[in-house]
C-alpha positions, 0 to 999 in steps of 0.5 A: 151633208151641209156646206160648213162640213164638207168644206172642213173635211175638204179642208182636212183631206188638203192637209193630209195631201199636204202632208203626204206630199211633205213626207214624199218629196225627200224619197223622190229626191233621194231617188232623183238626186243632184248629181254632176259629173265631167266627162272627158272625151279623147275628141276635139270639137271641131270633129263634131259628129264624134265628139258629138257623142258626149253632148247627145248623151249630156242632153238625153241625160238632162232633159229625162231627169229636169236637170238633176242629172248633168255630165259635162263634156270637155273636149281632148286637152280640156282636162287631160290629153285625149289619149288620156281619157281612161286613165283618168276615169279610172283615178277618180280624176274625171267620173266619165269620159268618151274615147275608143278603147283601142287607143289603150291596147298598148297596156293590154291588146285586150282593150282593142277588142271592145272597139275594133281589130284588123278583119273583125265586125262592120258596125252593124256586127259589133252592135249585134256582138255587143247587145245581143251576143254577150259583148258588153258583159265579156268586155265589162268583165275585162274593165272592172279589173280597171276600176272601169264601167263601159257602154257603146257610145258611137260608131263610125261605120266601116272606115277608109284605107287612109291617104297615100302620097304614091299608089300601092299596088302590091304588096312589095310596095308597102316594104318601107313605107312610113304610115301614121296608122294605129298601135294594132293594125300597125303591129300587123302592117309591121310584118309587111315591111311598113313602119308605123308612126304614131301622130296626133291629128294636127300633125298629119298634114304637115307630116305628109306634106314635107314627106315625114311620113308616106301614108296616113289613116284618120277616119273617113269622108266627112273627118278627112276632108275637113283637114284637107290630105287630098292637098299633099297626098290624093291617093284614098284607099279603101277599106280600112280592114282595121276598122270594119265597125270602131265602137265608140265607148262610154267609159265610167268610172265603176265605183261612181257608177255603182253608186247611181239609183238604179233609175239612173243606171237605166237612164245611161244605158238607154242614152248611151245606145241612143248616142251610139246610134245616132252617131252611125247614122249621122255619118251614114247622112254626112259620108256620101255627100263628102266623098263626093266634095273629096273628089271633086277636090281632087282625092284619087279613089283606090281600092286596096289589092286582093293581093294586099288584102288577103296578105293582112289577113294572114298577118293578122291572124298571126298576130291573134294566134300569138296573143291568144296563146299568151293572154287569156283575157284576149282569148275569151273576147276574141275566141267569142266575137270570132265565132258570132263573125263566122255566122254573121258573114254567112247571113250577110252574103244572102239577103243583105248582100244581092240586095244591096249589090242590085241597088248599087248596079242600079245607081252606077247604071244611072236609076237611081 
């Protein structure tokens, strides 16, 4: 083949690639549209590992789709109320927003369930319930009646008691105290005489410090000592048995979810479990080195009685019984996450539990 002929059909296979290119480009970008969404999370920025959520999912998202894929977060109150958040992603008025499902259990105890309930998971238990045991579908199948679409979006691992202005050593002390404490664990703490007081964040401090309110719960260490309650109330109980493992979620708005190419589905499920992990473990790096600055500060560390916590138990337990009789949506999820929890616990008292019970008398012995 001489030159003069390999260079024309050199030249005619180039505009036939041109040509295939041409007639590719419009199905990749059909499949890879420009879409930009706002999502409106129920966190101020200045709690930046829970708020952070939003922002890693923003980037994931971004960064695997060249830009073509955006979410913009808003803090609380940019766009709406944070307690608002589901609310509008439900209308249509966002297309996606960050928020704990149990802020809306007031509308129906079923939303607590995707998040946390007094005596349920830690957090290594809802991940498990949630992506290995049925919890995202049972939950999804609960949204969808909310024109809804969820995924885990965080995790703040097992939270604290709350603070105290006084010590509580026994049950009779909680007759009468007034606590800022969430709608659940509040109807069951109710039983035992305390009053709940339901608080935006900012109020808290000068709640507790004029004596408004006895006892406030937030979130734990590195939240907590960023508003300072060790100042006005330094007793810090532990556990928060209300929040054994509070799943954070990504809630979308299902008719904009369903629209999305499937690649852009896939895209949301991996960020979301991204973000969901990272959220846990960077508390789990933050934590530590903030209970100790609380301390220091002047926080007085107390763990919650037997006595009170096998009390709460009962009355939570009451409680379920009760709305498992009345609602069958609530019966299905919880009557689910109770029977994983009961093989869950199992396990985890074997292995897990004496390893981690020797590593904690080494460091307490001074080893570590």
């Amino acid at each position: 083949m001489d030159r003069r002929s390999f260079f024309k059909k050199a030249g005619a296979t180039g505009v036939g690639a041109v040509a295939a290119t041409t007639l590719a480009a419009p199905a990749i970008a059909q499949s890879n549209p420009k879409i930009t969404w706002r999502m409106t999370s129920s966190f101020p920025k200045s709690l930046d590992t829970i708020y952070g959520g939003a922002e890693v999912l923003s980037k994931m998202l971004s960064e695997a789709t060249d830009g073509n894929f955006q979410i913009q977060p808003f803090a609380a109150g940019e766009i709406v109320p944070g307690l608002q958040a589901a609310d509008a992603t439900s209308a249509g008025t966002v297309e996606a927003c960050h928020t704990v499902a149990y802020y809306y259990w007031g509308k129906d105890p079923t939303w607590a369930l995707g998040s946390a309930v007094p005596f349920a998971l830690n957090a290594r238990g809802m991940n498990a319930w949630h992506y290995h045991g049925g919890g995202i579908d049972l939950f999804n199948t609960f949204l969808a009646k909310q024109g809804l679409f969820g995924l885990p979006g965080g995790n703040t691992g097992v939270q604290m008691g709350g603070w105290f202005r006084k010590e509580i050593n026994t049950v009779a002390d909680l007759s009468g105290l007034k606590m800022r404490i969430g709608g659940f664990a509040g109807k069951v703490v109710e039983r035992l005489g305390v009053v709940p007081q339901q608080l935006a964040g900012g109020d808290i401090y000068p709640a507790l410090e004029k004596g408004t309110i006895d006892a406030a719960e937030w979130v734990g260490p590195y939240d907590d000592e960023k508003l300072g309650f060790q100042k006005v109330a330094p007793y810090y109980y532990y556990p928060g048995w209300w929040e054994g493992g509070p799943t954070v979620h990504f809630l979308f708005n299902k008719a904009k979810y369903d629209e999305l190419p499937a690649s852009y589905q896939a895209l949301l499920r991996t960020a979301s479990q991204a973000a969901d992990a990272n959220m846990l473990q960077k508390y789990d790096y933050l934590n530590p080195t903030a209970i100790k600055q609380l301390v220091a500060g002047g926080a007085q560390l107390r763990p919650f009685s037997q006595e009170i916590l096998a009390a709460c138990f009962d009355k939570a337990n009451e409680v379920y019984a009760e709305m498992e009789a009345n609602n069958a949506d609530f019966k299905t999820i919880w009557e689910s996450i109770k029977g994983f929890r009961k093989d869950y616990y199992l396990n985890m008292q074997i292995a897990e539990y004496n390893y981690d019970t020797f590593m904690m008398l080494q460091q307490r012995g001074g080893k570590l």
